[in-house]
Biotite code that builds the C-alpha atoms (Angstrom):
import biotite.structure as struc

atoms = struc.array([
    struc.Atom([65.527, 38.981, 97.581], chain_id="A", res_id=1, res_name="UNK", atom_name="CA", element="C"),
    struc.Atom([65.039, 39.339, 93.469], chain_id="A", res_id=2, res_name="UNK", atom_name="CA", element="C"),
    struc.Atom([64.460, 42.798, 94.085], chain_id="A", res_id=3, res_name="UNK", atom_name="CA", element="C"),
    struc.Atom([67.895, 43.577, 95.881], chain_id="A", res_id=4, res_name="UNK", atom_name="CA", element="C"),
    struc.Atom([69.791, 41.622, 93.594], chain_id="A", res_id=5, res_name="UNK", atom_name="CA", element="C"),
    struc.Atom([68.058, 43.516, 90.710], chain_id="A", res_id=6, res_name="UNK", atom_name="CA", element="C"),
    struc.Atom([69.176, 46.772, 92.675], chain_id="A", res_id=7, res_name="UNK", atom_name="CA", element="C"),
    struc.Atom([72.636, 45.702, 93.388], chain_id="A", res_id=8, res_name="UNK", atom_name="CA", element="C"),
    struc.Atom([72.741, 44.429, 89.586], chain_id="A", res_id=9, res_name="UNK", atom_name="CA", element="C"),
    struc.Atom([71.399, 48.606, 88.680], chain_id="A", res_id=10, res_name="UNK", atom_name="CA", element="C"),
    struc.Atom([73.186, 50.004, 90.727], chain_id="A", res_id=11, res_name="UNK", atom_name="CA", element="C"),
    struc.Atom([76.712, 47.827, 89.076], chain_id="A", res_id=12, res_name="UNK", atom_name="CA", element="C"),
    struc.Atom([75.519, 49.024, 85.914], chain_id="A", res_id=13, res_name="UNK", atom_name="CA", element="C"),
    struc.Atom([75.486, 52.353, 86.749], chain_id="A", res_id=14, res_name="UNK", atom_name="CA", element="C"),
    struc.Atom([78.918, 52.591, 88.334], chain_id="A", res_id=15, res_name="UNK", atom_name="CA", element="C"),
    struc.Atom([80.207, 50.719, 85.174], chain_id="A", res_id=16, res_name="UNK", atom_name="CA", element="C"),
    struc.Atom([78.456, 53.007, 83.076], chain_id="A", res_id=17, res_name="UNK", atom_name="CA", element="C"),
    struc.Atom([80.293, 55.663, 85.404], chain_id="A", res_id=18, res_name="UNK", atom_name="CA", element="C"),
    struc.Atom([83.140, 54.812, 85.380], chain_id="A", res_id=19, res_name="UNK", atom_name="CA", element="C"),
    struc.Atom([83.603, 53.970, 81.443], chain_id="A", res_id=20, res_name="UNK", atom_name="CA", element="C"),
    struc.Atom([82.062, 57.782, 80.752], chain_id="A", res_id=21, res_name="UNK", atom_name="CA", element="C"),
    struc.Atom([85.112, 58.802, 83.650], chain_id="A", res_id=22, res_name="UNK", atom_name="CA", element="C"),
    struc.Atom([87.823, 56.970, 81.637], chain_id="A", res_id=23, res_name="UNK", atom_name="CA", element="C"),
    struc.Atom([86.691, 58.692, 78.407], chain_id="A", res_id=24, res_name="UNK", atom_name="CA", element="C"),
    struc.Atom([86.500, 62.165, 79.494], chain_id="A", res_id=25, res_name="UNK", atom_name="CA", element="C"),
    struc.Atom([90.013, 61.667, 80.978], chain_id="A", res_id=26, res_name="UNK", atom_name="CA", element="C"),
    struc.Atom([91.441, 60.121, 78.376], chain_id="A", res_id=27, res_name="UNK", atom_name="CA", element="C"),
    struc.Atom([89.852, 62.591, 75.901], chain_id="A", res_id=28, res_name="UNK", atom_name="CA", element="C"),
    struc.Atom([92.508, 65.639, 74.287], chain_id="A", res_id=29, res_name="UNK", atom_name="CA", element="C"),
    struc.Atom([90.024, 68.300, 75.471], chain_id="A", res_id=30, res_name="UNK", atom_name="CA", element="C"),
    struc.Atom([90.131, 66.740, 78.954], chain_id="A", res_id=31, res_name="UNK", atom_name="CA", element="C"),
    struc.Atom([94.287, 67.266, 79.042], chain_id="A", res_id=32, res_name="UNK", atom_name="CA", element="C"),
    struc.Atom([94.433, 70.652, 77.645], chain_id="A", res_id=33, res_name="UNK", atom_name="CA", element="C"),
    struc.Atom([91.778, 72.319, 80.014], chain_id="A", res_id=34, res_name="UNK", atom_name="CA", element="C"),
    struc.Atom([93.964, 70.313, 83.118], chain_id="A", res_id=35, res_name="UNK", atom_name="CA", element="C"),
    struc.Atom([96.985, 71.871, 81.292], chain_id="A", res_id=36, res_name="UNK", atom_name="CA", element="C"),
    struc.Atom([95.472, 75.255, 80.707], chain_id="A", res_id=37, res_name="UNK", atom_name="CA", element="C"),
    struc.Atom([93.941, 75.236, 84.786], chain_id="A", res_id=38, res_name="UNK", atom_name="CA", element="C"),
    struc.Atom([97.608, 74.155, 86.230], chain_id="A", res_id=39, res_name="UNK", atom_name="CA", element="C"),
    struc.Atom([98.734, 77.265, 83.798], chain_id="A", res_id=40, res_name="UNK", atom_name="CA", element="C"),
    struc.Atom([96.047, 79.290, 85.319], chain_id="A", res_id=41, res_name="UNK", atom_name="CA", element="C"),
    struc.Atom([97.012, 78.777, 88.951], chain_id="A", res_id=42, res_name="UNK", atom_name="CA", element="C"),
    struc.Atom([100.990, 79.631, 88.416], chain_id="A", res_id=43, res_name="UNK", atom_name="CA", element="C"),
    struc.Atom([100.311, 83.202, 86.794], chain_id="A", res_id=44, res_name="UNK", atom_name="CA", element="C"),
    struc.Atom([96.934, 83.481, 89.681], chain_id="A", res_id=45, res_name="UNK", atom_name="CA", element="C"),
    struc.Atom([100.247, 82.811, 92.009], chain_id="A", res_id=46, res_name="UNK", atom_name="CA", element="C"),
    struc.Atom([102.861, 85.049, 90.332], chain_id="A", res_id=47, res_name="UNK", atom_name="CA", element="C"),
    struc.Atom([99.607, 87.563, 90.509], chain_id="A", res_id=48, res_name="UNK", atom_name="CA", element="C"),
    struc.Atom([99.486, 87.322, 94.326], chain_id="A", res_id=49, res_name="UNK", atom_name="CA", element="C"),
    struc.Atom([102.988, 87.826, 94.968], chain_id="A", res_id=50, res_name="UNK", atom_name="CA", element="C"),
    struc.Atom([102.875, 90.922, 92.557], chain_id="A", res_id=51, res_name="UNK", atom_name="CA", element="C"),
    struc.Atom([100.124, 92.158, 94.742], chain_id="A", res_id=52, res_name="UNK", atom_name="CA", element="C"),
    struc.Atom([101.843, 91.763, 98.163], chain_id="A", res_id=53, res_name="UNK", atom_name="CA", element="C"),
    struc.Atom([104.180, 93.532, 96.746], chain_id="A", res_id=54, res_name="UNK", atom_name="CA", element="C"),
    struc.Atom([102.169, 96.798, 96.314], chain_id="A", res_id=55, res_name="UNK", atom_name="CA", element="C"),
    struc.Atom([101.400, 97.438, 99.912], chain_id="A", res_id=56, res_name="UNK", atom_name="CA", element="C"),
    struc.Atom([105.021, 97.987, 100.560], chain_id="A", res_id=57, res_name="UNK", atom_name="CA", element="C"),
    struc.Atom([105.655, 100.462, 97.718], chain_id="A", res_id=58, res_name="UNK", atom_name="CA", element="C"),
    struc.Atom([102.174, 101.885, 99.310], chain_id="A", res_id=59, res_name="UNK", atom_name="CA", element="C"),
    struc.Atom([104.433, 102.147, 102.276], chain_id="A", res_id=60, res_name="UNK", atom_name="CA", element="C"),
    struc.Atom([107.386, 103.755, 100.908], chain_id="A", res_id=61, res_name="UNK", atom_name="CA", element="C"),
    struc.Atom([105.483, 106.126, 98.368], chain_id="A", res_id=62, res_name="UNK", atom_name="CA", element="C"),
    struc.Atom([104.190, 107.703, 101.657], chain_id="A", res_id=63, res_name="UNK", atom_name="CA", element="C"),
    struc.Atom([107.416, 108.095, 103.230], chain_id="A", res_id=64, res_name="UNK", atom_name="CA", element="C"),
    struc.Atom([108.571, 109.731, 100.056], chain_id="A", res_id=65, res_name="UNK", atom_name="CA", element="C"),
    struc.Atom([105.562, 112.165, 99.686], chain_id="A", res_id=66, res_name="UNK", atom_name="CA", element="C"),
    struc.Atom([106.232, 112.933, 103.746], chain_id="A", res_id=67, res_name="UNK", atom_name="CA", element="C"),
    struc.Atom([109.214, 113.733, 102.852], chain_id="A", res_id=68, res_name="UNK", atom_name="CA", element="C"),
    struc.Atom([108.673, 115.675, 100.110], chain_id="A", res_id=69, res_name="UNK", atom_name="CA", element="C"),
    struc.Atom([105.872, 117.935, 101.545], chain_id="A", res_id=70, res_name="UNK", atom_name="CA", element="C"),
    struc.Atom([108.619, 118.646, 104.291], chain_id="A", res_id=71, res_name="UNK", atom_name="CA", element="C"),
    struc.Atom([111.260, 119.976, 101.821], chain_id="A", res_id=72, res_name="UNK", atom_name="CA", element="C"),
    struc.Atom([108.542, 121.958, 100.325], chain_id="A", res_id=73, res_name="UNK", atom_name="CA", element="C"),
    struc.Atom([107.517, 124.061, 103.244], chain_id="A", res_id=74, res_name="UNK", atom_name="CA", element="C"),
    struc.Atom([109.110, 127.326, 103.538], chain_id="A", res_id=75, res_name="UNK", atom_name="CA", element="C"),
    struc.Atom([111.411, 127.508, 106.648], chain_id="A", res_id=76, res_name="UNK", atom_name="CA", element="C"),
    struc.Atom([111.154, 130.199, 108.977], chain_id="A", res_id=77, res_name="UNK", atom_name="CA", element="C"),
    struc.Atom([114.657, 131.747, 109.656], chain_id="A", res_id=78, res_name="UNK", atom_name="CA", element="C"),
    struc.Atom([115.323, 131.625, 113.660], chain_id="A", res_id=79, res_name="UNK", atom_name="CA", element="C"),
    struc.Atom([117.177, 134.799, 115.308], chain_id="A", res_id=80, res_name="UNK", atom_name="CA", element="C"),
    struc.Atom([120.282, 133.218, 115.810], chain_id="A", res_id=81, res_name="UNK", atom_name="CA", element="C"),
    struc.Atom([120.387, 132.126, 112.547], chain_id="A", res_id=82, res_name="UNK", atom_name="CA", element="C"),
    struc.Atom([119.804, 135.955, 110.811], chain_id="A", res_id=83, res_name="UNK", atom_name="CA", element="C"),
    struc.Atom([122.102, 137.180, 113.089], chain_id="A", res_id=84, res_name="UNK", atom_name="CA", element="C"),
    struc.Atom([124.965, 134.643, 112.709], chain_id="A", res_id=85, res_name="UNK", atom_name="CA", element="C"),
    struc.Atom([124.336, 134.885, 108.833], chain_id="A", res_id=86, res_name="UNK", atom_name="CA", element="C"),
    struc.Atom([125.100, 138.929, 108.692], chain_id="A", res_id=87, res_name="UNK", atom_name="CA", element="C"),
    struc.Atom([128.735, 140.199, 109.635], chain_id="A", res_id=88, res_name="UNK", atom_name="CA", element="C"),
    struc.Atom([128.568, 142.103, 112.972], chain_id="A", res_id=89, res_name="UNK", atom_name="CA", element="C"),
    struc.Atom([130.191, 145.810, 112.194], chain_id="A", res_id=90, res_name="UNK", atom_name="CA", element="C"),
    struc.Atom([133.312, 145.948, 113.935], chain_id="A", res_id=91, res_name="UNK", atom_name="CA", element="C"),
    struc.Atom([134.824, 149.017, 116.054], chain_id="A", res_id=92, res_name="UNK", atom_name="CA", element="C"),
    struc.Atom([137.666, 149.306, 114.410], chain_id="A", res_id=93, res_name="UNK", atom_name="CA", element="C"),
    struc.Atom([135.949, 149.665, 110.987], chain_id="A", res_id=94, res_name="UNK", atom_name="CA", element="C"),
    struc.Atom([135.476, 153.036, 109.459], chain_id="A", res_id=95, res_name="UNK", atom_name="CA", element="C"),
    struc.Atom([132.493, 154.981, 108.108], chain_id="A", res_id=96, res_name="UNK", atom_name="CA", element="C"),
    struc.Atom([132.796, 156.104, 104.508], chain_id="A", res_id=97, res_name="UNK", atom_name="CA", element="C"),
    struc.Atom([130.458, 159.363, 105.677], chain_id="A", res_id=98, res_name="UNK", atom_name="CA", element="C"),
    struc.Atom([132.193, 162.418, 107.565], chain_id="A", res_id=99, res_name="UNK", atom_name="CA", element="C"),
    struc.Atom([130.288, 164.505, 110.062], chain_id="A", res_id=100, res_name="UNK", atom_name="CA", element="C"),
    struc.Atom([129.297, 167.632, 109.478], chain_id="A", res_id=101, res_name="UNK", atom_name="CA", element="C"),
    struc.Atom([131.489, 170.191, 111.718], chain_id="A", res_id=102, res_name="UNK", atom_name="CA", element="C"),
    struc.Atom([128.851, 171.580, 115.043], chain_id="A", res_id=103, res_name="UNK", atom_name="CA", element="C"),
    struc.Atom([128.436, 175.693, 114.780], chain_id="A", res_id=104, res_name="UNK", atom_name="CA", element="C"),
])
């Protein structure tokens, strides 16, 4: 029975001890500016994150863009109704500038 009250009586100690070093570190000015400087930490890691969800949907739209860029670039082909509804059709009633040579 000495010996567990001499354990219980260590072990006091030590949580005394403990809890006097915990009181000084928090109550020390280094203690307050590095929990100052980690809460700082955290809202520009969050402001970060946000920033970086961000990106994915200019990802998104950048290849739209560049889609529809490469699309503009392409030559197009002309189609047949389009050459031929593009040029004037001769009419009958037009007349030739050349004269025909009279048949011997």
């Amino acid at each position: 029975m000495a010996q567990r009250n001499k354990q219980k009586d260590l072990l006091t100690r030590l949580s005394d001890a403990g809890e006097e070093a915990l009181s000084r570190v928090a109550g020390s000015p280094a203690t307050t500016r590095l929990i100052e400087s980690v809460g700082g930490m955290r809202e520009r890691v969050d402001d970060m994150q946000k920033k970086v969800r961000g990106i994915d949907a200019l990802e998104q739209r950048v290849a739209t863009l560049e889609k529809r860029v490469d699309e503009l670039a392409k030559p197009k082909r002309a189609t047949a109704g389009r050459t031929r509804a593009a040029t004037p059709k001769p009419t009958s009633t037009s007349r030739s500038t050349t004269r025909k040579k009279p048949t011997t």
